[in-house]
ZALUMVEX-277218 format. One record per residue (C-alpha): y, z, x; residue number from 1. Coordinates in nm, 2 decimals. Example, Ala and Ser with C-alpha at 12.3 -4.5 7.8 and 13.67 -1.06 7.14 Angstrom:
! residues 2
+--------+--------+--------+-----+
:      v :      w :      u : pos :
+--------+--------+--------+-----+
:  -0.45 :   0.78 :   1.23 :   1 :
:  -0.11 :   0.71 :   1.37 :   2 :
+--------+--------+--------+-----+
This chain:
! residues 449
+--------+--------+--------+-----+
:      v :      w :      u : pos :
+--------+--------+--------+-----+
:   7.36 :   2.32 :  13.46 :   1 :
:   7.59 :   2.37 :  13.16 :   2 :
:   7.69 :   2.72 :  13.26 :   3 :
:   7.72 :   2.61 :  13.61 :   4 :
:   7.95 :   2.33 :  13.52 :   5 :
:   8.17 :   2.53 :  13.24 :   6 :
:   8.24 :   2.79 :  13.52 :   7 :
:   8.34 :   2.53 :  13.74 :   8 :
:   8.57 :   2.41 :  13.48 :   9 :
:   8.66 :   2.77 :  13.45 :  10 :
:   8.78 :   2.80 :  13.81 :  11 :
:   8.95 :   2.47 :  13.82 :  12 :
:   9.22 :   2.60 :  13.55 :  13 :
:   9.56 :   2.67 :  13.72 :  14 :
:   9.59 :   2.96 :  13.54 :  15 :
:   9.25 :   3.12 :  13.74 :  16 :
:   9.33 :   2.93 :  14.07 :  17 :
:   9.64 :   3.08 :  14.14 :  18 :
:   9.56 :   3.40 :  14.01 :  19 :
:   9.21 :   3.40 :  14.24 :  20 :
:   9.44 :   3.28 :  14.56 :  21 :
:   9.65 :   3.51 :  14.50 :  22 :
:   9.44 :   3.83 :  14.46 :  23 :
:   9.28 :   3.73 :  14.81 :  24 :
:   9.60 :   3.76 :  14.98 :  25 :
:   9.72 :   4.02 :  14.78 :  26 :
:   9.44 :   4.22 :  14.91 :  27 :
:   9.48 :   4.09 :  15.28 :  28 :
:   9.86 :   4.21 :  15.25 :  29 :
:   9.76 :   4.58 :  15.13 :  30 :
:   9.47 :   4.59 :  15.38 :  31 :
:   9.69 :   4.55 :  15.63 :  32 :
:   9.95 :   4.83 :  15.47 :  33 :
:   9.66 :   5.05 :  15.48 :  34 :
:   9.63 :   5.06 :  15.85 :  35 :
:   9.98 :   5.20 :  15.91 :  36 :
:   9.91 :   5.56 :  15.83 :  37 :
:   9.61 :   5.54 :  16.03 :  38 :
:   9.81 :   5.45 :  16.34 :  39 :
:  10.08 :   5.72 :  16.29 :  40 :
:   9.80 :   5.95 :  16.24 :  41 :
:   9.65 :   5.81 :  16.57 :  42 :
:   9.99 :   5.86 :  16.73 :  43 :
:  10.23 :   6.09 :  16.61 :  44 :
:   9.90 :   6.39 :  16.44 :  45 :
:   9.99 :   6.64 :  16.21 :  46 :
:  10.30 :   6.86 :  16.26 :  47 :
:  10.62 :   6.95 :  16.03 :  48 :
:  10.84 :   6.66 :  16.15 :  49 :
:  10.53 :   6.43 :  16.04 :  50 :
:  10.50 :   6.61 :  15.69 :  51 :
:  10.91 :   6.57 :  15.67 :  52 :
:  10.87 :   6.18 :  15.72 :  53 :
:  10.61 :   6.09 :  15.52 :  54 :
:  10.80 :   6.33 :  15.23 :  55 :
:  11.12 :   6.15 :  15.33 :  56 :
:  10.92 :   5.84 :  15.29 :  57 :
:  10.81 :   5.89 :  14.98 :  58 :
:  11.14 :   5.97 :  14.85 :  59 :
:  11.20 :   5.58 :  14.96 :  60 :
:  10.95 :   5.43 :  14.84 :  61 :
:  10.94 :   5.59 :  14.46 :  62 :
:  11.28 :   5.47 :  14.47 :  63 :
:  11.22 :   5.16 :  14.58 :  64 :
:  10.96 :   5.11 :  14.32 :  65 :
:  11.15 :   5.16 :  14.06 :  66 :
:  11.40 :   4.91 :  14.09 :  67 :
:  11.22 :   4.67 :  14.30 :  68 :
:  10.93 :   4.62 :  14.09 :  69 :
:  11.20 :   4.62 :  13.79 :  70 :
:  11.40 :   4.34 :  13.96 :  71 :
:  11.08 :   4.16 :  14.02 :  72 :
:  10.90 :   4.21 :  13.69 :  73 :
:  11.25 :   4.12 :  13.49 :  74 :
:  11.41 :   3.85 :  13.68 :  75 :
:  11.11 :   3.57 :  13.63 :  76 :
:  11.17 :   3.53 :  13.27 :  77 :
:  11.52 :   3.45 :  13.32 :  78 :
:  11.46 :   3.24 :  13.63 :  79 :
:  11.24 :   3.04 :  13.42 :  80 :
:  11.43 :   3.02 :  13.13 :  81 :
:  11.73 :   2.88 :  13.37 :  82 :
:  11.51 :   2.63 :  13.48 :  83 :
:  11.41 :   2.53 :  13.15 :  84 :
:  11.77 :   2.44 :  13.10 :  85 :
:  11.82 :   2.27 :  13.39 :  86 :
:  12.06 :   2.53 :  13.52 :  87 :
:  12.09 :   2.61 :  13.88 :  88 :
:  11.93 :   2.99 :  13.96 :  89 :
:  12.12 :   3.00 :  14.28 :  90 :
:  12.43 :   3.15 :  14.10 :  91 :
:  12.23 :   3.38 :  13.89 :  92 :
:  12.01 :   3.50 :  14.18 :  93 :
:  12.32 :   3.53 :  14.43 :  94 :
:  12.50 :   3.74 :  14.15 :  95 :
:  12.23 :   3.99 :  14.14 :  96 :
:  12.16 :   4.01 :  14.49 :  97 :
:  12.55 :   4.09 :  14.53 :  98 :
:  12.47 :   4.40 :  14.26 :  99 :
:  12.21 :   4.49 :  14.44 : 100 :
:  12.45 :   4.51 :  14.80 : 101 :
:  12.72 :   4.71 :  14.62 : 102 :
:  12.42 :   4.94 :  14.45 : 103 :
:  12.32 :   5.00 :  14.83 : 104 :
:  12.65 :   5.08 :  14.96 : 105 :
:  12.74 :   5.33 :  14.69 : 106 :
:  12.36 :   5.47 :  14.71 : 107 :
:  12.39 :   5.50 :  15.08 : 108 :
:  12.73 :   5.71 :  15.08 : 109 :
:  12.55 :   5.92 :  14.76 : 110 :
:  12.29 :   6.00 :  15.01 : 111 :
:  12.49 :   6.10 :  15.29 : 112 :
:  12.73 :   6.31 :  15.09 : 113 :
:  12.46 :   6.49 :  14.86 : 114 :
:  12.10 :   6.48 :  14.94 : 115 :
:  12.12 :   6.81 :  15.15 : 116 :
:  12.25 :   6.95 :  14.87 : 117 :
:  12.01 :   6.81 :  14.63 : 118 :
:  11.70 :   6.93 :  14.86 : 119 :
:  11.83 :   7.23 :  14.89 : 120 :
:  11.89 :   7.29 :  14.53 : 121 :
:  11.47 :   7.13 :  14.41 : 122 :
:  11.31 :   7.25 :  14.73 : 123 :
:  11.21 :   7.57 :  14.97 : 124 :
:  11.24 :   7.42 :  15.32 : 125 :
:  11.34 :   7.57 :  15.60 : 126 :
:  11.67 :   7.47 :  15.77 : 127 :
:  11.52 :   7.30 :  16.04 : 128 :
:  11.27 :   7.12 :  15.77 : 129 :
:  11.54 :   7.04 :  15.56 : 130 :
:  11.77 :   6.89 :  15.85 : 131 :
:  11.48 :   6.65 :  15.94 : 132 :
:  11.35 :   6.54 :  15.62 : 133 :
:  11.80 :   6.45 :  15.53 : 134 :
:  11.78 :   6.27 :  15.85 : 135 :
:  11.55 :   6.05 :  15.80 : 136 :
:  11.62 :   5.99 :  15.43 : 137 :
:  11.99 :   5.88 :  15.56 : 138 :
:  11.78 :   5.63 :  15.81 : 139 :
:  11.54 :   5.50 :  15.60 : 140 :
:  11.79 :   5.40 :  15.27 : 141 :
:  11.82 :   5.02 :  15.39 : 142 :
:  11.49 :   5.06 :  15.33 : 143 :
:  11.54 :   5.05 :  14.95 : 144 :
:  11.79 :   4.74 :  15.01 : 145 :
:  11.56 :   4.52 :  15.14 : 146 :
:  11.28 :   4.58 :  14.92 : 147 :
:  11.47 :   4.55 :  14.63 : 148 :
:  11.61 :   4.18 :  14.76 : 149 :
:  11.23 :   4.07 :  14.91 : 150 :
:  11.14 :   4.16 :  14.51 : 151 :
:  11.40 :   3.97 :  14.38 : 152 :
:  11.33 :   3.67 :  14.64 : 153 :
:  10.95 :   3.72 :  14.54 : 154 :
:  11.05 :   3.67 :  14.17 : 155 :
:  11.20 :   3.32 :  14.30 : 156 :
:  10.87 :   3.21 :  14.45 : 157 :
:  10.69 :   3.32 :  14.18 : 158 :
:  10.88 :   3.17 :  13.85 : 159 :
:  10.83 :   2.84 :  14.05 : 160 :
:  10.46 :   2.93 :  14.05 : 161 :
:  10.45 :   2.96 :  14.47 : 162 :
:  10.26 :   3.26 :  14.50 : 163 :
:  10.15 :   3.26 :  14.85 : 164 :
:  10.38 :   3.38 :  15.05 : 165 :
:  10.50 :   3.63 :  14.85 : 166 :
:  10.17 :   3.75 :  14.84 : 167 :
:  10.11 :   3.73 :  15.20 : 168 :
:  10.44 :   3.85 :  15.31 : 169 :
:  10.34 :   4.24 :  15.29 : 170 :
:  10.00 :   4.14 :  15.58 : 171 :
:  10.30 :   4.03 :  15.79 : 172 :
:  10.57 :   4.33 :  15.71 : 173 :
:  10.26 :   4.54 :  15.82 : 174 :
:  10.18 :   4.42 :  16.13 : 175 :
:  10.55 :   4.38 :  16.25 : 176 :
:  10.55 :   4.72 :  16.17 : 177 :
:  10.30 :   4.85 :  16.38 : 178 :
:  10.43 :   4.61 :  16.67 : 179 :
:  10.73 :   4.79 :  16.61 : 180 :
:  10.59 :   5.12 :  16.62 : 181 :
:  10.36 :   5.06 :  16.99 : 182 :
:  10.65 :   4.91 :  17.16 : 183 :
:  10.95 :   5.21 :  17.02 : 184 :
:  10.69 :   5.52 :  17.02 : 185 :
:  10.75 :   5.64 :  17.38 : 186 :
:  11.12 :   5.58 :  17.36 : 187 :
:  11.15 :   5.68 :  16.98 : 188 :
:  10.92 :   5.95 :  16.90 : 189 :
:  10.88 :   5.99 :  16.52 : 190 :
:  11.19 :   5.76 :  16.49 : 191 :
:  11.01 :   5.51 :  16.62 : 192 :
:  10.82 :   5.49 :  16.26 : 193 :
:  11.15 :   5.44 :  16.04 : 194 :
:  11.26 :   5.18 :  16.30 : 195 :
:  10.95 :   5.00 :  16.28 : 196 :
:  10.96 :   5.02 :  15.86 : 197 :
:  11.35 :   4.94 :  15.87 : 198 :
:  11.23 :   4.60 :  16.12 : 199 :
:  10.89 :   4.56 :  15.87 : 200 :
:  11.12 :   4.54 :  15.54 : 201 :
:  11.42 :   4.37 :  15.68 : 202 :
:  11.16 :   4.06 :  15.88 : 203 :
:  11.01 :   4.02 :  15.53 : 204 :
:  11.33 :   3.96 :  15.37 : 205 :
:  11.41 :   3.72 :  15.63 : 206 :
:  11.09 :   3.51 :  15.64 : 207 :
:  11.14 :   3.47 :  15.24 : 208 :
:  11.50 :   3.38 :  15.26 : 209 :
:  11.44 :   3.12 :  15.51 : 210 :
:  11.15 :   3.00 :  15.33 : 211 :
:  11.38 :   2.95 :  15.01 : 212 :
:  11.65 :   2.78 :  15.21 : 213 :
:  11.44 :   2.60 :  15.42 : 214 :
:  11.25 :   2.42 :  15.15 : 215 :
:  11.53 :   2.39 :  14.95 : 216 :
:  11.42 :   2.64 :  14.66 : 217 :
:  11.71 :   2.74 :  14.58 : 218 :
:  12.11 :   2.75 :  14.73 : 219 :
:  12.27 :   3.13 :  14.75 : 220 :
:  12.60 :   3.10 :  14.67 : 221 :
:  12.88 :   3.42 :  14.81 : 222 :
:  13.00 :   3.42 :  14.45 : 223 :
:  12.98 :   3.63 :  14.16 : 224 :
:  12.96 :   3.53 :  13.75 : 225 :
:  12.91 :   3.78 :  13.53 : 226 :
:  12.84 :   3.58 :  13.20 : 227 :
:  12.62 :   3.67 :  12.90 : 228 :
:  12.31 :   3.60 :  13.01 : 229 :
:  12.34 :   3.84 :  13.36 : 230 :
:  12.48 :   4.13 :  13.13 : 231 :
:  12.18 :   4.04 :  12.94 : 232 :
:  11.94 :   4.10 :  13.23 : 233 :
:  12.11 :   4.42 :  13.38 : 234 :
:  12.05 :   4.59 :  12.99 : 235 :
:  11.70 :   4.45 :  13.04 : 236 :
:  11.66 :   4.60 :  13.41 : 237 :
:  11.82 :   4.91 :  13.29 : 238 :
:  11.59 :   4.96 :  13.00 : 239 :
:  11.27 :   4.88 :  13.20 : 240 :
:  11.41 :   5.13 :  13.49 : 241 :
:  11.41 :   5.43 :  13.26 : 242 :
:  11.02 :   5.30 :  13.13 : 243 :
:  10.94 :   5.30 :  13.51 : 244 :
:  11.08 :   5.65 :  13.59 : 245 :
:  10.88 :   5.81 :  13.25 : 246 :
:  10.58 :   5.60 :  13.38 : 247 :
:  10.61 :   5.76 :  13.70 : 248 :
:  10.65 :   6.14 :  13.54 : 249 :
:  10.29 :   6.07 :  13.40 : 250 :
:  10.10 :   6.14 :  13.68 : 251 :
:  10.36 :   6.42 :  13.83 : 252 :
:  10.27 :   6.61 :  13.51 : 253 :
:   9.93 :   6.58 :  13.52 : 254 :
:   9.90 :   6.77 :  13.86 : 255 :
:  10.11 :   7.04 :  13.79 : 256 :
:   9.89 :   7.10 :  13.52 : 257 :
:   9.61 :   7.05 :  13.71 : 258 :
:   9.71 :   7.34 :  13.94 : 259 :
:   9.67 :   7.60 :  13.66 : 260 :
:   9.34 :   7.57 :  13.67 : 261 :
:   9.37 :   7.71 :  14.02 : 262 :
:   9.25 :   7.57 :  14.41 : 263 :
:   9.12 :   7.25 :  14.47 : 264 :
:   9.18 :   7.10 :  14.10 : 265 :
:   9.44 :   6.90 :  14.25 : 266 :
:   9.21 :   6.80 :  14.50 : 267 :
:   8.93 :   6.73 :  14.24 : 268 :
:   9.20 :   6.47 :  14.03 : 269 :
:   9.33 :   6.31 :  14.36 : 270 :
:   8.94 :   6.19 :  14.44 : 271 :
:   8.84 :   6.10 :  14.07 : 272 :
:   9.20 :   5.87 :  14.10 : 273 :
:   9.15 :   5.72 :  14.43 : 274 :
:   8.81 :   5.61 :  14.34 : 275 :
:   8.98 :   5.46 :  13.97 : 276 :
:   9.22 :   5.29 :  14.14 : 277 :
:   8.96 :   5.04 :  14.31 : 278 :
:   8.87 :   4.84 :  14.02 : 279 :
:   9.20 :   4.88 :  13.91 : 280 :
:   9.36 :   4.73 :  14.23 : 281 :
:   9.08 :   4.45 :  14.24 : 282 :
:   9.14 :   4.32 :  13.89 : 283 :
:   9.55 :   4.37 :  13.91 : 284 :
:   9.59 :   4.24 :  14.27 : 285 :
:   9.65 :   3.92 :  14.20 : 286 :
:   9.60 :   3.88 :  13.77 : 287 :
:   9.98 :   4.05 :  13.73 : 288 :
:  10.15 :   3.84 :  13.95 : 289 :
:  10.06 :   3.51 :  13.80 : 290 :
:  10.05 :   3.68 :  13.42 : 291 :
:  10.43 :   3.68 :  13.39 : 292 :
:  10.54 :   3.36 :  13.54 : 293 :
:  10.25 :   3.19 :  13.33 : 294 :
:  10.35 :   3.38 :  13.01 : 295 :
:  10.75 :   3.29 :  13.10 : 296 :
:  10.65 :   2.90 :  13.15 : 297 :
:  10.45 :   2.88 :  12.84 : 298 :
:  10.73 :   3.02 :  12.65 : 299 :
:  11.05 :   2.88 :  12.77 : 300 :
:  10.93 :   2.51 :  12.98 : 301 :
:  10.66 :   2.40 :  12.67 : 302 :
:  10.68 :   2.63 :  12.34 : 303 :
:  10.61 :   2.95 :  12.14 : 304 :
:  10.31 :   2.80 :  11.97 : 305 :
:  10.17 :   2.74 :  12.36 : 306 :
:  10.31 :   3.08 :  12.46 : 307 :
:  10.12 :   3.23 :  12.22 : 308 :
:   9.75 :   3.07 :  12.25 : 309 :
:   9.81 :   3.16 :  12.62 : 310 :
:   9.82 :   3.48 :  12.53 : 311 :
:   9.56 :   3.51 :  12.34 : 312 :
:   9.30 :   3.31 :  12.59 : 313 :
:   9.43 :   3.56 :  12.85 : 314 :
:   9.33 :   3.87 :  12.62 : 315 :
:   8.99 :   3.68 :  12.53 : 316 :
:   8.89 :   3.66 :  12.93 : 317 :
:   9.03 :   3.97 :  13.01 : 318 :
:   8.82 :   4.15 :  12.80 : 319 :
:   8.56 :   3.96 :  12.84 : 320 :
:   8.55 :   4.04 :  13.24 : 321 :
:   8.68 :   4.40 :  13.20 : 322 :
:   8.39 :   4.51 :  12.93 : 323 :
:   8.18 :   4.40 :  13.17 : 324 :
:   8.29 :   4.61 :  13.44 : 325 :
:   8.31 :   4.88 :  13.26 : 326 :
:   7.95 :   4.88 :  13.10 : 327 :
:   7.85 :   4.80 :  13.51 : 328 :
:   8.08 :   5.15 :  13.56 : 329 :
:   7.92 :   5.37 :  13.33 : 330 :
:   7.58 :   5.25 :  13.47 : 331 :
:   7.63 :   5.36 :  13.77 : 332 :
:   7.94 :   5.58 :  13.87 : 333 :
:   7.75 :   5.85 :  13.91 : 334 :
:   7.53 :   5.78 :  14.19 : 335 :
:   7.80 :   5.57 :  14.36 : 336 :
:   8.04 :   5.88 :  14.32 : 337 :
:   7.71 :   6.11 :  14.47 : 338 :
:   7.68 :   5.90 :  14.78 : 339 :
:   8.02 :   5.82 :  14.85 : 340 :
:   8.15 :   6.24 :  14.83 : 341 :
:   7.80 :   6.32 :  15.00 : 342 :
:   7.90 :   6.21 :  15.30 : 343 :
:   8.23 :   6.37 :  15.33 : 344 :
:   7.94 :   6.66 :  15.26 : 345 :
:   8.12 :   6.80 :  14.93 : 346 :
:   7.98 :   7.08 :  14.73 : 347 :
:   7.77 :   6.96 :  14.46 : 348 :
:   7.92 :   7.13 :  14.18 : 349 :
:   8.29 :   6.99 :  14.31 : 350 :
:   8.11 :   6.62 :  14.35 : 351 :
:   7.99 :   6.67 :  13.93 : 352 :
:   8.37 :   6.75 :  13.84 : 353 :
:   8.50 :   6.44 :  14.08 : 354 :
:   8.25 :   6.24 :  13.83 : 355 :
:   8.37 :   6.40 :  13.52 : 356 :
:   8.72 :   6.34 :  13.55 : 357 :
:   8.66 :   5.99 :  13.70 : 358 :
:   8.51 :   5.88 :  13.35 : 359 :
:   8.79 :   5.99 :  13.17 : 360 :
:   9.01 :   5.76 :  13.37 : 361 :
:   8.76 :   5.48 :  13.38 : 362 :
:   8.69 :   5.45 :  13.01 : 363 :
:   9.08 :   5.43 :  12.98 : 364 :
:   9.05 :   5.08 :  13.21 : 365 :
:   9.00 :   4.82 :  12.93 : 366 :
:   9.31 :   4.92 :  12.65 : 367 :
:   9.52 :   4.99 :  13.03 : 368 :
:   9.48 :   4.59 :  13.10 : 369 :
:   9.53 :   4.48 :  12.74 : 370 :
:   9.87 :   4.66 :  12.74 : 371 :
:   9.95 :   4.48 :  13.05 : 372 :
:   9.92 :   4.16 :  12.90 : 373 :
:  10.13 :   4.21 :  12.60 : 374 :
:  10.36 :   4.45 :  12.80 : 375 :
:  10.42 :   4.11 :  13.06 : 376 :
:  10.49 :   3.91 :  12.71 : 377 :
:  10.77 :   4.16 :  12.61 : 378 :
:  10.88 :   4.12 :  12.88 : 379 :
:  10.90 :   3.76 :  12.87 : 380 :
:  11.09 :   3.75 :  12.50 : 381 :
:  11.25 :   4.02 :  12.69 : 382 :
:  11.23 :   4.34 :  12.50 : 383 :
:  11.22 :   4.62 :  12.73 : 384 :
:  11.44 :   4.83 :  12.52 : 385 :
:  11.07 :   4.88 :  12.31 : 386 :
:  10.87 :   4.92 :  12.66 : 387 :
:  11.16 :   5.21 :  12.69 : 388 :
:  11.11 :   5.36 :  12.38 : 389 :
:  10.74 :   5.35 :  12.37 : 390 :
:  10.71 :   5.53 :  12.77 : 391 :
:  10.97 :   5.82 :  12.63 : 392 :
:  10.73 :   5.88 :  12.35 : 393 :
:  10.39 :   5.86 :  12.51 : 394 :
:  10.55 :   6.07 :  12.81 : 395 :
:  10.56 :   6.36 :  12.55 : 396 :
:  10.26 :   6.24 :  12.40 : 397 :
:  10.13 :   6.31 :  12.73 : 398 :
:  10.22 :   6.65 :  12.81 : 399 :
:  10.10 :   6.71 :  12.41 : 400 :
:   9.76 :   6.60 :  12.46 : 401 :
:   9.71 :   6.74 :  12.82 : 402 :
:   9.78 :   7.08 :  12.67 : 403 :
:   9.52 :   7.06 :  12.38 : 404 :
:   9.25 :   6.87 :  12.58 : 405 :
:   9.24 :   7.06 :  12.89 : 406 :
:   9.14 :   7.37 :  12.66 : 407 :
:   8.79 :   7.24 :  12.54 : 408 :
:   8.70 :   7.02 :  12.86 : 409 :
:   8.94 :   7.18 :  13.13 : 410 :
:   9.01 :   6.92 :  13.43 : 411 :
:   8.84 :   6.64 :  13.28 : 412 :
:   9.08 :   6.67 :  12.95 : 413 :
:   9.39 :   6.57 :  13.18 : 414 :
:   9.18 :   6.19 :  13.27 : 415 :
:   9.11 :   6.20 :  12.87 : 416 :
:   9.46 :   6.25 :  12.78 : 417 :
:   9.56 :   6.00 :  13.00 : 418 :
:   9.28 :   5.72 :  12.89 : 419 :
:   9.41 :   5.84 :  12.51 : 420 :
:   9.76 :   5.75 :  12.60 : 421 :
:   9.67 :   5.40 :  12.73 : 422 :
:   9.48 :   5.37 :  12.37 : 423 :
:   9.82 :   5.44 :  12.22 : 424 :
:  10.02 :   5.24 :  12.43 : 425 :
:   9.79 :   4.93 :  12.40 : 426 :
:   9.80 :   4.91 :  12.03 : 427 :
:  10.18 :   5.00 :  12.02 : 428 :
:  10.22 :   4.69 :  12.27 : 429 :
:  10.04 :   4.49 :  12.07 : 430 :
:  10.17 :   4.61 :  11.72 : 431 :
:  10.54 :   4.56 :  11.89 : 432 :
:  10.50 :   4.28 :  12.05 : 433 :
:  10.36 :   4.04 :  11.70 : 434 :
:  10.63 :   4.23 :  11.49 : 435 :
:  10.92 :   4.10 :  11.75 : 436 :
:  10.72 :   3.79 :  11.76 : 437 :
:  10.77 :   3.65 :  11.42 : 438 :
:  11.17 :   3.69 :  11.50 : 439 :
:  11.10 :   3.51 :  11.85 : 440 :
:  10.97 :   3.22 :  11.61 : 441 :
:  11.30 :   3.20 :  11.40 : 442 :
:  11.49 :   3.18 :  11.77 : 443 :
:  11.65 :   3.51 :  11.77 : 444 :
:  11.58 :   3.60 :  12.14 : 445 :
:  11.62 :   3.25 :  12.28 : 446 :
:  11.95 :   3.23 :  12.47 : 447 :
:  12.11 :   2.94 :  12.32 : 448 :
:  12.10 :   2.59 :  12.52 : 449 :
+--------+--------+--------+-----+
């Protein structure tokens, strides 16, 4: 009975019931993303001009990524803070969404001018190839505008702690998507697909735009103010932008190393990482997009004292829950690993290497979630410039240890290299982040009121 009713005050803690809401939906939303490829697959096959959109889509979306994720991991703090003051965040949102219009206008004409060239110069298409895969790059680029402003409206919703439909809003870009997709496909041919992610994107920025003027969330303003505090944020975005790209390069390097050891290693990593990502997608769904507008509250709308026992209760319960996992996932990866590659009737020997790089991964799960929570509280006392520094050197750290493991253990030394990085980058997080900590205490990165 005492267990029972410590859980349930457990669960009842905002903290835990947003963040158990949210994963919910957050998986909903992805579910949902997962059924688009299927449907092109069911529509369009396999051919070249497929191959050159979902390249061409790729292109997008790492772009996308980059500065959409920035803008939404960078803006809360700020939003937060501004609230904190009593200062309105329509100004300071509107100013940034203006950046990002005149950031789309001069990457759109940088597109159309130079990104024939650019293939031409990193690539061995064919003409034809090449002629598609420009096309529908030059199609797909509002693509990056309106993911980078439903980030930035995301970061509204959540910094006032209204995760939902943020969360939900991917389920419903999804579905218009393939709406799009059935009613365009005879018309449209392979078109039809960047119309129906061009509609997807821009109905999602919509919905959240109405949502904030509707409910009165916040008032856009067609103005501009660049004060101290927005130069401030575009250093911060910067900094984190060039962290993001080196994060990125991570995994790049690991498969072109993986393809000296020769055919199907690549293969052999892309299975053992698929199956890693699970736990990490189930525990991260919805945990990191309550962690920073939590962290940013406690900091900025109570105090640093708060901020910090936060942090540490976080930390507590997170390893806690992911120890556990991981002593579950050692238990049994193997079998689970067995069954699920059996099936797809893999050689046995292949299904053994699967495993083995798997667990170099996996046992790199537990310092990967740790560094996320004191990564999200740089963030918050807004120190990217370290997050920056700290992905340039564990990039070459990287490359270092990839080199020297993959000798003794081959394929598997690429997942332990990896895991070995996150070791690295966990401590450094946490070693940076109680060093800039006691300055944060003598009020040296708190804007002035």
């Amino acid at each position: 009975m005492v267990i029972i009713n410590r859980l349930k005050n457990f669960l009842q803690r905002p903290f835990i019931k947003d963040t158990l809401s949210t994963s919910i939906l957050s998986v909903l939303g992805k579910s949902a993303g997962i059924l688009v490829p299927l449907f092109i697959a069911t529509w369009f096959g396999v051919s070249n001009t497929v191959d050159s959109f979902f390249l061409s889509y790729s292109i997008i979306l790492f772009i996308s990524n980059i500065f959409g994720t920035t803008m939404l991991k960078v803006i809360v703090p700020y939003l937060v803070e501004l609230n904190s003051l009593k200062k309105d965040i329509g100004l300071f949102t509107s100013s940034i969404l203006l950046i990002n219009s005149l950031f789309f206008v001069l990457l759109f004409v940088i597109v159309v001018v130079f990104i024939k060239s650019i293939l031409q110069l990193v690539s061995n298409f064919n003409e034809s190839d090449l002629n598609s895969i420009t096309m529908f790059i030059i199609e797909m680029v509002p693509v990056i505008f309106f993911l980078i402003c439903s980030n930035i409206f995301d970061g509204v919703l959540n910094s006032l702690k209204k995760f939902s439909l943020s969360a939900l809003s991917p389920f419903i870009r999804s579905i218009i998507i393939i709406l799009v997709i059935v009613l365009t496909k005879d018309y449209l041919g392979i078109h039809a697909i960047i119309v129906g992610y061009v509609t997807g994107e821009f109905s999602r920025v919509l919905i959240l735009f109405l949502v904030l003027i509707k409910k009165r969330i916040i008032k856009f303003r067609l103005s501009f103010k660049l004060d101290k505090r927005l130069v401030d944020f575009l250093r911060q975005g910067l900094y984190q932008i060039i962290a993001m790209v080196l994060f990125g390069m991570n995994p790049l390097v690991d498969k072109v190393m993986a393809s000296w050891k020769g055919e199907g290693s690549l293969s052999i990593l892309y299975y053992a990482d698929r199956i890693y990502i699970i736990p990490v997608l189930l525990l991260t769904s919805g945990f990191l997009v309550t962690l920073l507008p939590y962290i940013s509250r406690k900091l900025y709308l109570e105090n640093r004292e708060k901020f910090l026992v936060f942090i540490h209760k976080v930390v507590k319960y997170v390893s806690i829950i992911v120890s556990s996992i991981v002593f579950i996932g050692l238990l049994i990866y193997r079998p689970l690993i067995s069954f699920i590659f059996s099936i797809a009737k893999l050689p046995v020997g292949i299904i053994t290497d699967i495993q083995n790089v798997f667990i170099g991964y996996f046992i790199g799960l537990f310092p990967y979630l740790i560094s996320q929570v004191y990564g999200f509280a740089l963030i918050a006392i807004k120190q990217t410039l370290l997050i920056m520094l700290l992905s340039s050197i564990t990039f070459l750290l990287n490359i270092v240890f990839n080199y020297i493991l993959m000798s003794p253990f081959g394929l598997p030394g690429l997942s332990y290299s990896t895991s070995l990085i996150r070791v690295i980058n966990c401590l450094s997080y946490i070693i940076g982040f109680y060093l800039y900590y006691k300055k944060l205490k003598k009020g040296e990165f708190i804007h002035e009121k």
